[in-house]
KESE-812571 format. One line per field, with one value per residue (C-alpha): chain; x, y, z. Coordinates in Angstrom, 3 decimals. Example, Ala and Ser with C-alpha at 12.3 -4.5 7.8 and 13.67 -1.06 7.14 Angstrom:
2
c <- (A  A)
x <- (12.300  13.670)
y <- (-4.500  -1.060)
z <- (7.800  7.140)
//
This chain:
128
c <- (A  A  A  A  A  A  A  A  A  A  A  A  A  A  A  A  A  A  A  A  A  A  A  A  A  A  A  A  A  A  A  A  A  A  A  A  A  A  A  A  A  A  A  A  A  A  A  A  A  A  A  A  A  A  A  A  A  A  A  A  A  A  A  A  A  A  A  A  A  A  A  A  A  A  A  A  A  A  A  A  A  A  A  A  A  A  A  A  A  A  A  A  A  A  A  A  A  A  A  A  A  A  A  A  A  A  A  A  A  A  A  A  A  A  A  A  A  A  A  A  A  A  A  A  A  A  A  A)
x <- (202.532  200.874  197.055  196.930  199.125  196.451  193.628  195.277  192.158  194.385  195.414  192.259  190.980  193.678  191.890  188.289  189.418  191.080  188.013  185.897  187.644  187.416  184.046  183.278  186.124  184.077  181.004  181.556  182.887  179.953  177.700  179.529  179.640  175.861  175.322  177.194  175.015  171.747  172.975  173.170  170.269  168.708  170.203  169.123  165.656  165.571  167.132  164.092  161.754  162.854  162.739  166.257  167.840  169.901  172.621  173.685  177.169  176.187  174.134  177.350  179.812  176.858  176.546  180.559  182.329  184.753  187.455  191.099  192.377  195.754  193.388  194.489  198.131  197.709  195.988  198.139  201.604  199.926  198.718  202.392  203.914  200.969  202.511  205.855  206.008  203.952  206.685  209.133  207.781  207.466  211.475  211.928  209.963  213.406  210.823  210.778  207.402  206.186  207.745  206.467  202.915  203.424  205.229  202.128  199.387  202.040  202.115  198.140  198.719  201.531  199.646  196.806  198.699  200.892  196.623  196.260  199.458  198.531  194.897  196.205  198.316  195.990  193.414  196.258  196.851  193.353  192.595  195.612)
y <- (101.658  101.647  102.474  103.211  106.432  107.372  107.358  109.562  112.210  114.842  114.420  114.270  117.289  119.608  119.996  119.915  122.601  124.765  124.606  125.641  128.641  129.373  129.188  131.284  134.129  134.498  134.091  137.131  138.817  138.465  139.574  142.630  143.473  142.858  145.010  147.886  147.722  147.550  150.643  152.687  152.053  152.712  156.029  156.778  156.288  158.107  161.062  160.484  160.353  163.474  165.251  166.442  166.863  164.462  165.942  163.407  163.655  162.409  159.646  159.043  158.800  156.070  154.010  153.491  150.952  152.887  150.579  152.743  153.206  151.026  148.270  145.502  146.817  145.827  142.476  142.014  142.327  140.393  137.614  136.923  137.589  134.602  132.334  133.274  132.904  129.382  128.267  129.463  127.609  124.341  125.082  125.571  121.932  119.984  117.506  117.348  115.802  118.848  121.060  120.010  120.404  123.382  125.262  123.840  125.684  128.629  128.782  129.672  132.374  133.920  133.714  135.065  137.908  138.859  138.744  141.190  143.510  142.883  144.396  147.112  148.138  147.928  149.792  152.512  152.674  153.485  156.547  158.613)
z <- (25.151  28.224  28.065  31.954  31.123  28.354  30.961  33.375  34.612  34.879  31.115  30.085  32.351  30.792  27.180  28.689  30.964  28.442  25.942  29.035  29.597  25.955  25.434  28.514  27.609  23.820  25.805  28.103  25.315  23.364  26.385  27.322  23.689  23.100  26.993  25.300  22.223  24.481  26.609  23.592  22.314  25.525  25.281  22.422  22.931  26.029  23.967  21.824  24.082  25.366  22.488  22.075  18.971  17.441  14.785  12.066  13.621  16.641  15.161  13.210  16.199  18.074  14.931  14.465  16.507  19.439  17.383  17.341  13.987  14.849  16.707  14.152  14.663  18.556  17.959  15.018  17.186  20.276  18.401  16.988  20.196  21.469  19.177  19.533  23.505  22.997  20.349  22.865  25.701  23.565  22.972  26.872  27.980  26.096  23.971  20.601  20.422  23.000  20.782  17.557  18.859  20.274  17.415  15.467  17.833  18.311  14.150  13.783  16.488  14.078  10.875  12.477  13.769  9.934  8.746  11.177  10.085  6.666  7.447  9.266  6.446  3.308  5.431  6.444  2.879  1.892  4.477  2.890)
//
């Protein structure tokens, strides 16, 4: 095998890149979701300050996460159509090899997703 292919920068630049913009999607995520929490808090201590009346039902709707009650239904279908589409493209590059890797990353995408169905449907079965 030829080790000048293996060095290739742009090879090499493709996984560094892609666990770059990882880290900074979960990072922003993280900070919006922690800028949210802040804001509400802020709120609430304004309220305080204020001295306006705070009913347990409004403490209640605050402390609960704005999360929809079909929100792991959502992630649950997206993240198998994720892994789905990336199986699909490893089909479409004609590679076996290609394809083998990719129907590997595309698999943890799709298990992730029938956890997500699964969670949405035990919880489902619990509010009735």
């Amino acid at each position: 095998m030829d080790t000048a292919a293996n060095l290739d920068p742009i090879g090499i630049l493709i996984p560094i890149v892609a666990m770059i913009c990882l880290a900074a999607i979960t990072g922003l995520y993280f900070y919006f979701r922690y800028r949210t929490r802040r804001e509400r808090q802020s709120t609430l201590r304004a309220a305080i300050e204020r001295g306006l009346e705070l009913t347990p039902e409004l403490l209640q709707q605050l402390g609960e996460s704005a999360q929809h009650k079909d929100a792991d239904l959502r992630r649950g279908v997206l993240a198998i159509a994720v892994g789905v589409g990336i199986a699909a493209f490893g089909l479409l590059q004609g590679d076996p090899e290609v394809f083998s890797r990719l129907r590997a990353g595309g698999a943890l995408f799709f298990i992730i997703g029938i956890a997500l169905l699964g969670l949405w449907r035990f919880s489902n079965g619990r509010q009735r």
